[in-house]
C-alpha positions as CSV (number, residue, x, y, z in Angstrom):
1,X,126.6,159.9,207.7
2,X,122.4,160.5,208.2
3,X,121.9,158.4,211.5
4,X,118.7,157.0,210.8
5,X,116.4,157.8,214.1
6,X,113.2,156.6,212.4
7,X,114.0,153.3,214.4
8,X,115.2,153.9,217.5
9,X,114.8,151.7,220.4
10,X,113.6,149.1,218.1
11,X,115.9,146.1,217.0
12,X,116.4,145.8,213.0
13,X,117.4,142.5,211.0
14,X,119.6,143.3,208.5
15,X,121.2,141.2,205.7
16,X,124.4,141.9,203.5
17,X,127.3,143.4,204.8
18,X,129.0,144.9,201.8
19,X,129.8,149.1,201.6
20,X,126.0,149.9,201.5
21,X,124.9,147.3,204.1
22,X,127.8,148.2,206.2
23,X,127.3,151.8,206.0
24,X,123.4,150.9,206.9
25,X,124.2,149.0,209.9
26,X,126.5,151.7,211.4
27,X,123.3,154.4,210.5
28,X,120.8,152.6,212.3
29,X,123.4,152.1,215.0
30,X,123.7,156.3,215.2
31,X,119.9,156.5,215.0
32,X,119.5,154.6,218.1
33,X,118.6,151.0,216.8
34,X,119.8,147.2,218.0
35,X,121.2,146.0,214.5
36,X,121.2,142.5,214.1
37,X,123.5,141.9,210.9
38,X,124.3,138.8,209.1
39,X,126.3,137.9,205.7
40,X,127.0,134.5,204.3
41,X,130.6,135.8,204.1
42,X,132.7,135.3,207.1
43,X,135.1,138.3,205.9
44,X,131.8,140.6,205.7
45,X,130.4,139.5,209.3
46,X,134.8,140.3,210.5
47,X,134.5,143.1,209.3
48,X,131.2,144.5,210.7
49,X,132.5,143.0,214.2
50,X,135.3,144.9,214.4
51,X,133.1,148.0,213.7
52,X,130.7,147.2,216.8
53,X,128.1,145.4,214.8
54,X,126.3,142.6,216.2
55,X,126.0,139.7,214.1
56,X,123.2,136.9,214.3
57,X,122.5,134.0,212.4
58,X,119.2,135.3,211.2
59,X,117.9,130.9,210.5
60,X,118.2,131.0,214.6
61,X,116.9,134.0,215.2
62,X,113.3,135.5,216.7
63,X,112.0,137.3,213.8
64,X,109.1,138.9,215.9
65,X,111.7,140.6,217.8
66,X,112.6,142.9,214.6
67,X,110.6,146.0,213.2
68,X,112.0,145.5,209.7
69,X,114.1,143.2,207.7
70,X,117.0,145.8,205.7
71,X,117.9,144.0,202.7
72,X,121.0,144.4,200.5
73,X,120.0,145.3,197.0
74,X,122.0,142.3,195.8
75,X,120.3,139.8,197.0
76,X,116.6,138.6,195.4
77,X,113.5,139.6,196.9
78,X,111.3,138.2,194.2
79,X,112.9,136.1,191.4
80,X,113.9,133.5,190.7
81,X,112.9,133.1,194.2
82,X,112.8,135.1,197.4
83,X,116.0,135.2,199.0
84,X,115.5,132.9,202.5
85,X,115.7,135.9,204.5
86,X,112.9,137.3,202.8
87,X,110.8,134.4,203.3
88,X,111.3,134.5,206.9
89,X,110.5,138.1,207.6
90,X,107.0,137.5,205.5
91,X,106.3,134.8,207.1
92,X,106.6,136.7,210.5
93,X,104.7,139.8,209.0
94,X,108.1,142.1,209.0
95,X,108.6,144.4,206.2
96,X,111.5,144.1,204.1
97,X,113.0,147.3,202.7
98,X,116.6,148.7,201.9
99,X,118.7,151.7,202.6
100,X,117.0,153.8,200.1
101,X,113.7,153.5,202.7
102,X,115.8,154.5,205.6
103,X,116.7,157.7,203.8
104,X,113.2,158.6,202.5
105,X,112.0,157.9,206.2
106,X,114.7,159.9,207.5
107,X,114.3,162.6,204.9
108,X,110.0,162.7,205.8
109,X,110.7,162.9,209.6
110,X,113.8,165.4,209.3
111,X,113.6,167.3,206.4
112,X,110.5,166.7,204.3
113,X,110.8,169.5,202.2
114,X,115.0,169.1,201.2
115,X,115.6,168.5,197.3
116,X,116.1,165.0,196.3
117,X,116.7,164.3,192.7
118,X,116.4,160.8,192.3
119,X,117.2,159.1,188.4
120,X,116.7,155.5,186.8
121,X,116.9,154.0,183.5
122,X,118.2,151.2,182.0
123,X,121.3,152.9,180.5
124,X,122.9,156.4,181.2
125,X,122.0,156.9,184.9
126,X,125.0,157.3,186.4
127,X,126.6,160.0,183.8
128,X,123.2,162.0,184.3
129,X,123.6,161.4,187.9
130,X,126.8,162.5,187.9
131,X,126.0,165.7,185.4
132,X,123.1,167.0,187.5
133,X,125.7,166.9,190.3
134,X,128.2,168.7,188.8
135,X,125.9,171.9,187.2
136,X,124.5,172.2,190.8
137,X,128.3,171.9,192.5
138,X,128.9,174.4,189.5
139,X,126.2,177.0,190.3
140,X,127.1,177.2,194.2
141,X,125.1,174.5,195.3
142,X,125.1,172.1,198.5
143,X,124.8,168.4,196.4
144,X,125.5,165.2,198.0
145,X,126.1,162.8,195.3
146,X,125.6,158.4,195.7
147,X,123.5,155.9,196.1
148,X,124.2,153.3,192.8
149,X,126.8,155.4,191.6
150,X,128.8,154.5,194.3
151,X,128.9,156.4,197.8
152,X,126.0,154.4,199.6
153,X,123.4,156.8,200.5
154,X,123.5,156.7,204.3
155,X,127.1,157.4,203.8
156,X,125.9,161.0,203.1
157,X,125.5,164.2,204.9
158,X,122.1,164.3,206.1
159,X,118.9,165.8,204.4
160,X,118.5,169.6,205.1
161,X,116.8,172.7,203.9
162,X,119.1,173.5,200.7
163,X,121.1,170.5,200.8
164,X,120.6,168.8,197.0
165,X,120.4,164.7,197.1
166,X,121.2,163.6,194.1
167,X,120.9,159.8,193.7
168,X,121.2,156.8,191.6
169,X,118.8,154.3,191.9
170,X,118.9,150.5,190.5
171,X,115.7,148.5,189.8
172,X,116.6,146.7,193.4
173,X,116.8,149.6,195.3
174,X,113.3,150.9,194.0
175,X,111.7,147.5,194.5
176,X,112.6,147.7,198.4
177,X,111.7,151.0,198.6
178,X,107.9,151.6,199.1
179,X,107.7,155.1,200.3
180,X,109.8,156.9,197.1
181,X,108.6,160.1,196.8
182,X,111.4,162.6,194.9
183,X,111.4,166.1,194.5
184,X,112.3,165.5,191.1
185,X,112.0,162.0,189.4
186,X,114.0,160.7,186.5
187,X,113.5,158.1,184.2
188,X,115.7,157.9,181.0
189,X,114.5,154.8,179.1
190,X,113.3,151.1,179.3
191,X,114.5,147.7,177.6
192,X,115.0,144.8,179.0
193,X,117.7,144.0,181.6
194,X,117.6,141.9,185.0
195,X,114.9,140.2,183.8
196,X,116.2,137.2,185.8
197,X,115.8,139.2,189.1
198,X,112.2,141.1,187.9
199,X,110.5,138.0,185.8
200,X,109.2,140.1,182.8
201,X,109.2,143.2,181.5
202,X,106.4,144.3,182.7
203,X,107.4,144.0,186.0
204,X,110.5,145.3,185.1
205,X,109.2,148.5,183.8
206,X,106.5,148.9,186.6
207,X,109.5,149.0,189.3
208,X,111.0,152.0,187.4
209,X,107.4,153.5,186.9
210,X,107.5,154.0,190.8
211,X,110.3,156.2,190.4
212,X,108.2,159.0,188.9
213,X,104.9,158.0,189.9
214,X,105.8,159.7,193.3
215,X,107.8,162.4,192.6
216,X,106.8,166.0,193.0
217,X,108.1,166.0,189.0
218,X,108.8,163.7,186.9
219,X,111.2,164.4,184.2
220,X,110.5,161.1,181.9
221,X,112.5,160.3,178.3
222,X,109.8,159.1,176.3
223,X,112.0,157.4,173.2
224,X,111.1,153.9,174.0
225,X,107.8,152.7,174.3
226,X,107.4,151.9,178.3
227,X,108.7,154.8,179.5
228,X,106.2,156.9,176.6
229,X,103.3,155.0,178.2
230,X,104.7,155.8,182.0
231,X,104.8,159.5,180.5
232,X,101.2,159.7,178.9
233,X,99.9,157.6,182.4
234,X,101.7,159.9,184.6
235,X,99.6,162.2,186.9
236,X,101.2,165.6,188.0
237,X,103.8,168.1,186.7
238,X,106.0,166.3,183.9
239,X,108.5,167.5,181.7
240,X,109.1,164.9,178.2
241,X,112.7,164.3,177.1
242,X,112.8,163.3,173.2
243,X,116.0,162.8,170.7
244,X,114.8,163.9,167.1
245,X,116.7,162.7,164.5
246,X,117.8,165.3,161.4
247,X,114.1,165.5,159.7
248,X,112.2,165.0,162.5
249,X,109.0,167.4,163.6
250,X,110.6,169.4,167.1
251,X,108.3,167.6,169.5
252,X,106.5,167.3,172.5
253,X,105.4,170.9,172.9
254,X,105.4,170.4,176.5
255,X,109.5,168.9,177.3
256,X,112.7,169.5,175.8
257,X,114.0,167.9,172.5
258,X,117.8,167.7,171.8
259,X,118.6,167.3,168.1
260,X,122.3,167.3,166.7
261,X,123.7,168.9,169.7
262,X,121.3,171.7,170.7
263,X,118.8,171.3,173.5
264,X,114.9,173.1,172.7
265,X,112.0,173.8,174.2
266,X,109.8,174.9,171.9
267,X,111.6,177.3,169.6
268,X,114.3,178.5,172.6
269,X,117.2,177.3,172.8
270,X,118.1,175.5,176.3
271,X,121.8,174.9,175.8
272,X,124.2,173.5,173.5
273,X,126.5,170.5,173.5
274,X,128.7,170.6,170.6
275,X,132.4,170.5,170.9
276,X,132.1,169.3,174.6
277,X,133.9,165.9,174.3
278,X,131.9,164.6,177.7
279,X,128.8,164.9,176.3
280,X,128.5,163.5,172.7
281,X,126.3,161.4,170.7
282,X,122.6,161.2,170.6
283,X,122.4,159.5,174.2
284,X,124.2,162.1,175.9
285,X,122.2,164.6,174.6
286,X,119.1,162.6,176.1
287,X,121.5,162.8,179.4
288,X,122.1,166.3,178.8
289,X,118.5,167.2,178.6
290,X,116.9,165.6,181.4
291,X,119.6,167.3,183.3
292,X,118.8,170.8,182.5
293,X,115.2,170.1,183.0
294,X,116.1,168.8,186.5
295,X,118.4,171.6,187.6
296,X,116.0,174.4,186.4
297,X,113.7,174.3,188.8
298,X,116.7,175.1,191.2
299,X,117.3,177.9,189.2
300,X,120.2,176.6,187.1
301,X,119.8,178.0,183.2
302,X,120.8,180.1,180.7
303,X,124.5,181.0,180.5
304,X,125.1,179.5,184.0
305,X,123.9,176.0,183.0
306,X,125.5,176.4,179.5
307,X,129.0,177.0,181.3
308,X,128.5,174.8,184.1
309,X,127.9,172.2,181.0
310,X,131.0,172.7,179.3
311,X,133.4,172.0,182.1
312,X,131.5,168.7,182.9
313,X,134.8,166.2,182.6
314,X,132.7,162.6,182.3
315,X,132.9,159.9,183.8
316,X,135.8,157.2,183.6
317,X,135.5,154.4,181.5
318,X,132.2,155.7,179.8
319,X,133.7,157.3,176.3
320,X,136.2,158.9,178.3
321,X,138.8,161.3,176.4
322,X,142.3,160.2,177.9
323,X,144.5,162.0,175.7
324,X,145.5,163.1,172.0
325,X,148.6,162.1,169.9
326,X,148.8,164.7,167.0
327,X,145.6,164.2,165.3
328,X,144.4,160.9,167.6
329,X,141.9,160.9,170.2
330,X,142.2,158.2,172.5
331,X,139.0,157.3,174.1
332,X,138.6,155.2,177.0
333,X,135.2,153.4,177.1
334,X,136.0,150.2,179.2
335,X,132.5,150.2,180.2
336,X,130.7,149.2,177.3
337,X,130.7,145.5,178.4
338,X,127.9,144.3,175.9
339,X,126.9,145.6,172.1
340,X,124.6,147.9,173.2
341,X,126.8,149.9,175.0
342,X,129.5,149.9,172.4
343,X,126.7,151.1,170.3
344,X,126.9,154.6,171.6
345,X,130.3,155.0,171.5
346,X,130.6,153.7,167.6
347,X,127.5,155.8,166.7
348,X,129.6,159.1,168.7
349,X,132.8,158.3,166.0
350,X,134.1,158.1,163.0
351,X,137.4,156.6,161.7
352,X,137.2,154.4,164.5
353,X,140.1,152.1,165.3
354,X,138.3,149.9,167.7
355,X,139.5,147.6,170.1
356,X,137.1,144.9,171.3
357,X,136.7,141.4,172.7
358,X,137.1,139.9,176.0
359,X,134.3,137.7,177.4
360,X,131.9,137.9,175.1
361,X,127.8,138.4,175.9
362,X,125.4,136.6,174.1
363,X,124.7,137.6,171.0
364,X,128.3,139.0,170.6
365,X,128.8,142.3,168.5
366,X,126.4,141.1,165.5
367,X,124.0,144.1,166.6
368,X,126.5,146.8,165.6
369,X,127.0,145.5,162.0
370,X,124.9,148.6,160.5
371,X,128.1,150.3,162.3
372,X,130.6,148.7,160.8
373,X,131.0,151.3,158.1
374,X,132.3,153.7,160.8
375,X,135.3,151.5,161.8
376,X,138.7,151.9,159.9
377,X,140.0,149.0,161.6
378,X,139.7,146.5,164.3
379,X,141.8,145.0,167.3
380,X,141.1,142.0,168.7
381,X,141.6,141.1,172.3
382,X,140.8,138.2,174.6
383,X,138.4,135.0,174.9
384,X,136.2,136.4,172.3
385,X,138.6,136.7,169.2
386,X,137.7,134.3,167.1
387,X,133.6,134.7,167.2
388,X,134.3,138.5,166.8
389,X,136.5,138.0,163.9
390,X,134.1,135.7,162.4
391,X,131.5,138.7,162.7
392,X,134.0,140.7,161.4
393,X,135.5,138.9,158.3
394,X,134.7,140.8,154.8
395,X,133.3,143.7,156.7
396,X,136.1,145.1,158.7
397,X,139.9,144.9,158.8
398,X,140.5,143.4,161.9
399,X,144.2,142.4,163.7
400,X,144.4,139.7,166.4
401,X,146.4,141.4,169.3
402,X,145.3,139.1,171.9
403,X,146.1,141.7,175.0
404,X,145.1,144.9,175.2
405,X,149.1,146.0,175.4
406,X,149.5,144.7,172.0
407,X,146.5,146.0,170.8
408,X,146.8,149.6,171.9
409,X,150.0,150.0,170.4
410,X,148.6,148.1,167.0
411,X,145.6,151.0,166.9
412,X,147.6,154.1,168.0
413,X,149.9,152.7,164.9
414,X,147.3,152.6,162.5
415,X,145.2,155.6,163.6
416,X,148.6,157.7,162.9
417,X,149.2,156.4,159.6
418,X,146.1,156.8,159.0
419,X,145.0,160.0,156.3
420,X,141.7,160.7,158.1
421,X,141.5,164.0,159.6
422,X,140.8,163.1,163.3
423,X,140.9,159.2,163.4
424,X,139.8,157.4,167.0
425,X,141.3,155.0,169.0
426,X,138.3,153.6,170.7
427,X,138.6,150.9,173.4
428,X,134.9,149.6,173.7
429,X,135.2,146.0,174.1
430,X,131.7,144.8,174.2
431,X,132.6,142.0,176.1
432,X,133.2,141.9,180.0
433,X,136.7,141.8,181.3
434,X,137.2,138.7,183.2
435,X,138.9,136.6,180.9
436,X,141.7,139.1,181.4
437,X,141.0,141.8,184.2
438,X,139.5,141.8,187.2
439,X,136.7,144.6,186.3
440,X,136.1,146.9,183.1
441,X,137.7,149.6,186.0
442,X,141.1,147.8,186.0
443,X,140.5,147.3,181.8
444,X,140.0,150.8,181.3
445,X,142.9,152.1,184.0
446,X,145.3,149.6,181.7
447,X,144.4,151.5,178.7
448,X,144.8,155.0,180.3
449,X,148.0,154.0,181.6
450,X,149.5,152.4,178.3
451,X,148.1,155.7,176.0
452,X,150.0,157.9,178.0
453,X,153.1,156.2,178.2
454,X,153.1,156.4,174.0
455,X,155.7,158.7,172.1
């Protein structure tokens, strides 16, 4: 835990009860604060009580008694309206922050000058999260891994001189975080997402801009057009992050550029990614990058990084490699829950033998039509069958399976029959999971589980 001290003696409003609003409470508790806790969950508000938490109907209570209003990152502080809490605590002239704050606040007073590696984007944060935290775990390095990616961030050892944060931050946790200021500052890409919660994208793309525009570095990839104008705005030490394509000029001069596996800067080679399975495709490489430019200033590189790169096992349910049958690799990729996460994983293969479908997204899978050619045959699963075959029809083979039992034993079937040299069962359903699982975790553990019990 880092007991957050930074408010002690004072009495904090906090609402949302979950893991990181629980873990907040009990930090603020250790730190010496009066927490005042509320969810609109009565299992939530149990749950805190039995941990020593107070709770209070924060509509009854005195909002000039609190110093700050804590606010999970789940619940709106803008759009499409401010949550009610919100509105209370501007009304009374409280700030309204989140656990993210506490940290940096904690971090400022404690430890000012401890590495914190902070990363956003719209896709691929947590398996660069996750990948900067592994080549520093590899090279002998104290790393404390969470924030989005899971472990809430006050759940983690406190900031120290040679302790590594490495953390995962959403568009809601920077928004309630004013005082961000990272040793090192991500930000992978830009287009649209939670526009419902930010209002345009604009705003959307200012939030993440915040990210870098504090950070000691900024390591920015500049293939989308926001984050290229965050880049060229950007005051201060940056390193640029760009994917070439096979005929493209080797640019910036001043970053790295990954093209067909092999990471540059300028004419030196940085480190390359072919045959790691983890790490393929054009958007890993972009992960892979923006890694090594983050770890080198710790003095991660050359053959160290290159090893610590190679053992890097992924992440599950994001093109994960769960086993081989002969010449079949079963990949696991439960995560892609709309097209344009299945597009990575279709651009990564060939000989594909793709099961898909579930509860489908608008605009279903018509995006990945240029793709098509890459797919041997489909599998059709869940709510989504018959607007995916109609997609499909003339293009692709496709098979209705229905469940994902049927259909993983229909693919590892036809990928073994198959003449191709290494053909792919790929499970990327481009559709959520709720018409059949609870979560794409329990989707892709299903899979795992039913490839492994095959001949």
């Amino acid at each position: 835990m880092t007991p957050v001290t930074t408010y002690e003696g004072r009495r904090v409003a906090l609402f949302g009860l979950g893991g990181s609003g629980l873990a907040t409470a009990l930090a603020l508790r250790a730190g010496g604060a009066a927490v005042a806790a509320w969810d609109d969950n009565p299992a939530s508000r149990e749950r805190a009580e039995r941990q020593g938490i107070e709770t209070v109907d924060l509509r009854e209570a005195e909002w000039s008694d609190f110093a700050a209003l804590v606010l999970s990152p789940g619940v709106p502080l803008t759009h499409p309206e401010p949550h009610w809490t919100v509105s209370l605590a501007r009304a009374a002239g409280v700030a309204v922050i989140g656990d993210i704050e506490l940290f940096c606040r904690e971090r400022a007073k404690s430890a000012p000058g401890s590495p914190f590696i902070a990363i956003t984007g719209t896709n691929g944060k947590s398996t660069t999260t996750a990948l900067i935290a592994h080549l520093l775990r590899e090279t002998g390095h104290d790393v404390q891994m969470g924030g989005n990616i899971g472990t809430a961030i006050l759940s983690l050892e406190p900031p120290m001189a040679g302790r590594v944060h490495v953390v995962e931050l959403s568009s809601f946790q920077i928004d309630l975080t004013p005082s961000l200021k990272p040793s090192v500052g991500i930000l992978l890409n830009i287009t649209p997402d939670h526009l419902d919660r930010h209002g345009t994208m604009e705003q959307y793309a200012a939030i993440k801009e915040r990210l870098v525009a504090g950070a000691d570095l900024a390591v920015v990839g500049i293939d989308d057009g926001p984050s290229r104008r965050i880049a060229e705005r950007r005051e201060g030490p940056t390193v640029r992050v760009h994917v070439a394509g096979p005929t493209e000029t080797l640019a910036p001069a001043d970053g790295l550029v990954a093209r067909d596996g092999v990471i540059r800067e300028g004419e030196a080679v940085v480190a390359e990614l072919a045959g790691i399975g983890s790490l393929r495709g054009a958007h890993n490489w972009q992960n892979a990058a923006v890694a090594a430019a983050a770890v080198r200033g710790l003095g991660v590189s050359g053959e160290a990084l290159q090893a610590a790169l190679r053992s890097f096992p992924g992440l599950p349910h994001r093109m994960e490699e769960v086993a081989r049958r002969g010449r079949v690799l079963f990949v696991n990729d439960s995560k892609a829950t709309n097209a344009d996460s299945t597009e990575k994983a279709l651009t990564a293969f060939r000989d594909i033998h793709w099961i898909l479908g579930g509860k489908a997204k608008e605009g279903g899978i018509y995006p990945l039509v240029p793709l098509f050619p890459r797919v041997a045959h489909a599998y059709l699963i869940g709510a989504a069958s018959d607007a995916f075959a109609a997609t499909l029809e003339g293009a692709v083979p496709y098979t209705r399976c229905e469940t994902l039992d049927a259909a993983t034993r229909a693919a590892a079937e036809g990928a073994a029959a198959s003449g191709a040299p290494e053909p792919v069962v790929l499970l990327s359903p481009a559709c959520a999971s709720y018409d059949q699982f609870r979560s794409f975790e329990e989707r892709g553990d299903r899979f795992r589980e039913l490839v492994r019990a095959l001949p």
